[in-house]
C-alpha positions in Angstrom: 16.7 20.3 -11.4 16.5 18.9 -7.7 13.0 17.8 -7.4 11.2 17.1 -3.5 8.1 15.2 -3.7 6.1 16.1 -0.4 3.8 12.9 0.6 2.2 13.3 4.3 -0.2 10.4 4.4 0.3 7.5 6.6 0.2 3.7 6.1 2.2 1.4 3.4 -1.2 1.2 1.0 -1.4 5.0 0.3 2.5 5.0 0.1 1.9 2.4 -3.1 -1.1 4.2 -4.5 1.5 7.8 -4.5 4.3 5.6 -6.8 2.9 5.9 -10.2 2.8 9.9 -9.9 6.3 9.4 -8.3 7.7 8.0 -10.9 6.2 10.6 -13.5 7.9 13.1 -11.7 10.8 11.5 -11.7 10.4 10.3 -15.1 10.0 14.1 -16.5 12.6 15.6 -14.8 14.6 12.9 -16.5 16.8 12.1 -12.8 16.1 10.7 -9.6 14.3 12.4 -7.3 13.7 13.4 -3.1 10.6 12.3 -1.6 9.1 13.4 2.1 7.4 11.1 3.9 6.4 9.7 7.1 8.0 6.6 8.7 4.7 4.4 9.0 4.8 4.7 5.2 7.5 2.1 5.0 9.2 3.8 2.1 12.6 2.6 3.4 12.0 -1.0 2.9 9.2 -1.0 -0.3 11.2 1.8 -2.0 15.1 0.4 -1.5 15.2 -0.5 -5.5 13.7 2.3 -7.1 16.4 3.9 -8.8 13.1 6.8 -9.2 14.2 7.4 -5.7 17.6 9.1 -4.9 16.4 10.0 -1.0 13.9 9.2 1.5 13.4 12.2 4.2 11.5 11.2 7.1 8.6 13.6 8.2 8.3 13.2 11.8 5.0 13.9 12.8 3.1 11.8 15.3 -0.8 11.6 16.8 0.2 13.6 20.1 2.5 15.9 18.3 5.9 15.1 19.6 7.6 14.5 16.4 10.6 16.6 15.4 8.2 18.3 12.7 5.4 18.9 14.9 4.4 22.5 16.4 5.7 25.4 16.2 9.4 24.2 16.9 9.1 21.6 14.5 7.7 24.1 12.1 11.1 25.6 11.7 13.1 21.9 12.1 11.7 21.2 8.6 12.3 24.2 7.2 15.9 24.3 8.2 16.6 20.8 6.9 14.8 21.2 3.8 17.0 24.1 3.1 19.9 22.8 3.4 19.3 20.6 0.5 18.4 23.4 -1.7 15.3 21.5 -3.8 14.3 23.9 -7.0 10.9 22.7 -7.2 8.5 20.7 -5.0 5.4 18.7 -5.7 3.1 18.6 -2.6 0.2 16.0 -2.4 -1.7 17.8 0.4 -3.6 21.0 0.6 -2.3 22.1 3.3 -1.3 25.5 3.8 1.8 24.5 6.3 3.7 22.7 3.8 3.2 25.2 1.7 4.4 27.9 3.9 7.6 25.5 4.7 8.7 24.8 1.4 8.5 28.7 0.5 10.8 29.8 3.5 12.9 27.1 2.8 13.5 28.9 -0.3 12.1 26.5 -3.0 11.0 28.5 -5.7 8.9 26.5 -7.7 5.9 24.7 -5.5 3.0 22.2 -7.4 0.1 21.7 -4.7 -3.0 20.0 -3.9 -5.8 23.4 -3.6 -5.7 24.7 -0.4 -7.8 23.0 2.5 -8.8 19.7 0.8 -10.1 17.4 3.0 -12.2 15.0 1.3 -11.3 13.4 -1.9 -10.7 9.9 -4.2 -6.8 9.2 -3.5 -6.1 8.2 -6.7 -8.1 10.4 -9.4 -6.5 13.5 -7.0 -2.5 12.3 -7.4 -3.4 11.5 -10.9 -5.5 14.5 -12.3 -2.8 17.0 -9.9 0.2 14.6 -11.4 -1.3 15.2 -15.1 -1.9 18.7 -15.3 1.6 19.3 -14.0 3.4 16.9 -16.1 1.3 17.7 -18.8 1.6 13.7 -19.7 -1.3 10.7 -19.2 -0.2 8.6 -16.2 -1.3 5.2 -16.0 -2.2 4.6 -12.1 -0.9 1.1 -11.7 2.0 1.6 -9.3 5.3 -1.0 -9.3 7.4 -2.1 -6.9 11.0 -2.8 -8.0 12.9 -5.4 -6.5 16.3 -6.5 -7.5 16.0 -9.4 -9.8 18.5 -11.7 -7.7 16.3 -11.3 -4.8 13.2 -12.3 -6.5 15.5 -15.6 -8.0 16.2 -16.5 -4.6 13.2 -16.9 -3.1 11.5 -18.0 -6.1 13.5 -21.2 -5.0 12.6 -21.5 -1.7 8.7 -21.4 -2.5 7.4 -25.1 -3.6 6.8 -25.5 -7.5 4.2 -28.4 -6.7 1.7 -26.0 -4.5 0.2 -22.8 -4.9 1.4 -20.2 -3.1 -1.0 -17.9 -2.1 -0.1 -14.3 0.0 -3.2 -14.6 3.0 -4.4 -10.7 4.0 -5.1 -11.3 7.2 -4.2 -8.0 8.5 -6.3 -4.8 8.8 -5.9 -0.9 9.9 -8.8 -1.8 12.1 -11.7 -4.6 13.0 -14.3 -3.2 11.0 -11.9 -3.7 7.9 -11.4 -7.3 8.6 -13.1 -11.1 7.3 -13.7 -13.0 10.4 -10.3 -15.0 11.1 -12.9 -18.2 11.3 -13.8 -17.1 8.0 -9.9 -17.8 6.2 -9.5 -20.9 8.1 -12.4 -22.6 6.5 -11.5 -20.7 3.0 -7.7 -22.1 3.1 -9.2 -26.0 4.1 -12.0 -25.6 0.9 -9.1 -24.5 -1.3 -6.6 -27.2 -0.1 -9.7 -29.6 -0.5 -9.5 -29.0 -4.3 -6.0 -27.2 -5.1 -2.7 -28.1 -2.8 -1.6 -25.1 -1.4 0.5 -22.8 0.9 -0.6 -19.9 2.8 1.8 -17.5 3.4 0.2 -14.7 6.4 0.6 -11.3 5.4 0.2 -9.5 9.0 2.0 -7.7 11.9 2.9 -7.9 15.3 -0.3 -6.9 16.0 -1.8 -9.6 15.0 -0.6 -12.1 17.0 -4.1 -13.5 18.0 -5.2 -13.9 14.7 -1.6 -15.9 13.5 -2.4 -17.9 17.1 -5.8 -18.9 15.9 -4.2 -20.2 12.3 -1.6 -22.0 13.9 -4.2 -23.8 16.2 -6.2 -25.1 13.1 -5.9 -27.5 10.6 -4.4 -25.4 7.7 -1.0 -24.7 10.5 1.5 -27.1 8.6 0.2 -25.3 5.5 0.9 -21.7 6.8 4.0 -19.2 7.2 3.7 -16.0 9.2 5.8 -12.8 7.1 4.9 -11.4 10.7 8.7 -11.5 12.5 10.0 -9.9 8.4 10.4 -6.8 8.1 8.3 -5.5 4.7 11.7 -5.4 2.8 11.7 -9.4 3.4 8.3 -10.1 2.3 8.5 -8.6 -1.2 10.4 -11.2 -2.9 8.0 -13.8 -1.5 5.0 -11.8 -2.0 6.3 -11.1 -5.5 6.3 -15.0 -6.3 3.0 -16.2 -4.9 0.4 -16.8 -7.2 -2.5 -14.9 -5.7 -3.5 -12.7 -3.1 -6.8 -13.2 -0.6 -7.4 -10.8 1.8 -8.9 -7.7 3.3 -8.3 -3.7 2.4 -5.2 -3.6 3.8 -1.5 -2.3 2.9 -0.4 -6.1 1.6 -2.8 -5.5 -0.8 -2.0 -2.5 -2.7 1.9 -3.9 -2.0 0.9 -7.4 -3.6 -0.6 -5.3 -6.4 2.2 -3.5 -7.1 4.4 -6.5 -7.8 2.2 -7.3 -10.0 0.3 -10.2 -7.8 -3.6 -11.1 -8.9 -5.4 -9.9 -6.0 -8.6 -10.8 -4.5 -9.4 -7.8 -2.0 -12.3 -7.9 0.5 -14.0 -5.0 1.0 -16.1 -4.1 3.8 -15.7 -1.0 5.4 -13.3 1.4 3.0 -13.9 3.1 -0.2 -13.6 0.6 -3.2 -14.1 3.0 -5.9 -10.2 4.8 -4.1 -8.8 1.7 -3.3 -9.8 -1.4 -5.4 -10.2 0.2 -8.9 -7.0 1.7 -9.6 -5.0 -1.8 -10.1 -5.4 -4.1 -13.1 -4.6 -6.7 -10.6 -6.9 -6.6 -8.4 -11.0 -7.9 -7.9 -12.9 -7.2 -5.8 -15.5 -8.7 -3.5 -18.2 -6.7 -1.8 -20.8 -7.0 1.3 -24.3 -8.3 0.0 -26.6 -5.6 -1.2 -24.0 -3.4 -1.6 -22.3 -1.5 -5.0 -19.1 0.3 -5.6 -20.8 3.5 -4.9 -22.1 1.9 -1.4 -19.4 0.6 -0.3 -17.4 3.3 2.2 -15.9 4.5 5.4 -18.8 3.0 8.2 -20.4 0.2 5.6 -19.7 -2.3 8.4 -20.2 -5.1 5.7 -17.8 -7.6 7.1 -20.7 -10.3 8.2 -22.0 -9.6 4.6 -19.2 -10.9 2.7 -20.2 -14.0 0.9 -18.0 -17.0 1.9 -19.3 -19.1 -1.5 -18.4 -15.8 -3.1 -14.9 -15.6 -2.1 -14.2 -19.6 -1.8 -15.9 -19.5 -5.8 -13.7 -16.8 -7.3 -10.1 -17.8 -5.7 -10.8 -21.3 -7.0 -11.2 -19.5 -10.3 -8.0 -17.1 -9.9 -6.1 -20.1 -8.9 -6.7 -22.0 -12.0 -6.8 -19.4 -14.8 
């Protein structure tokens, strides 16, 4: 059976979180499977060994609607190319009614969906409890990243044995999701104080200012910028670093998924969604604040403990 998996959401995190119900599929069907999804999801470069994956389709859909997929015209684009590939069955992770409509005229027969018209929901319980009942099987939500063993051997050679090596989250989907830079300077000089270390800065081009500020402080010798990598690149270092500090941010649920203890920062996002789903990671929350509290529009990020965060990576670090 020639299986599509349907996965519109943007950003490298929720791309992650999707894997385990991916690989179910996949898993089931007992053969590798096609999966649609948007090019901000990075599935290229995290997904290039999973042998889970036998094809990545690129939806093209974009904010002012120019993408091949988008409109009317684009409507029909994706119908088209979907048909040629003649998929027996698709699983869509959305409730919306246009991929629905495109995977019927495209002639797929058998279509799994989200209900109609969802909007609001928890990421991961909705892929699993939607993943379950289809499969009929319990899936475990951790997701993995698979990287080529000789890869991970490689680089494993080029990190120092004598320091910890520790993946920085810098990075952010916005400024109300992010630790004060100030804040990971004086967190990577308190570490170093007590464990020798290297900092290795998980963040874009985008944030240039931020890698400008590390570079001008005291920690710079001790710091490497992932920044000019593309994602593929990272993995194998990510994948051999012995922690993870940061913010909600894609390098997180990426670190998790190589199977990375994480320490994840979380100010303004949903932490029951995104930090409970991964045996790997902790969590740290603004003051006065609980799992239930902390949401979209917290605005907690001057409420993050520094003693807090310093206190539990020095414990991650040595355990």
């Amino acid at each position: 059976m020639k299986v599509l998996v349907i996965q519109p959401k943007i950003g490298m995190g929720d791309m992650v979180i999707y894997l385990p119900y991916i690989h179910a599929i996949s898993k089931k069907y007992g053969s590798s499977i096609s999966i649609l999804v948007k090019e901000n999801s990075r599935a290229r470069e995290l997904l290039t060994d999973d042998k889970h994956i036998s094809e990545i389709i690129t939806l093209d859909r974009t904010k002012n609607n120019a993408g091949s997929h988008d409109g009317i015209l684009g409507f029909f684009n994706l119908i088209n190319e979907l048909k040629k590939k003649k998929f027996d069955k698709v699983f869509i992770f959305s409730g919306s009614l246009r991929y629905n409509l495109i995977a019927k005229l495209a002639g797929i027969k058998k279509i799994a969906q989200y209900p109609f018209f969802r909007k609001k929901d928890n990421i991961v319980l909705s892929a699993k409890i939607f993943t379950e009942n289809e499969l009929n099987v319990i899936i475990d939500t951790q997701p993995v990243i698979f990287i080529d063993e000789v890869k991970t051997k490689k680089s494993q050679k080029n990190l120092s044995q004598d320091l910890k090596n520790i993946c920085l989250g810098i990075s952010a989907s916005g400024p109300t999701k992010r630790w004060a830079i100030e804040n990971y300077i004086n967190l990577c000089e308190k570490i170093m104080e007590v464990i020798p270390s290297k900092f290795y800065l998980a963040a874009g081009e985008k944030d240039s200012l931020l890698i400008e500020k590390i570079y001008k402080s005291k920690i710079k010798n001790n710091c490497v910028s992932l920044d000019k990598m593309s994602v593929r690149e990272t993995l194998p270092i990510i994948k051999n670093c012995d922690l993870y500090i940061g913010n909600d941010t894609g390098w997180l649920h990426i670190s998790a998924a190589l199977n990375l203890k994480c320490l994840a920062l979380f100010m303004d996002s949903p932490v029951k969604a995104y930090g409970k789903y991964s045996k790997n990671i902790e969590v740290i929350l603004p003051e006065g604040e609980t799992e239930d509290s902390t949401t979209h529009d917290t605005l907690g990020s001057n409420k993050i403990s520094f003693e807090k965060v310093l206190n539990q990576s020095l414990k991650m670090l040595t355990s």
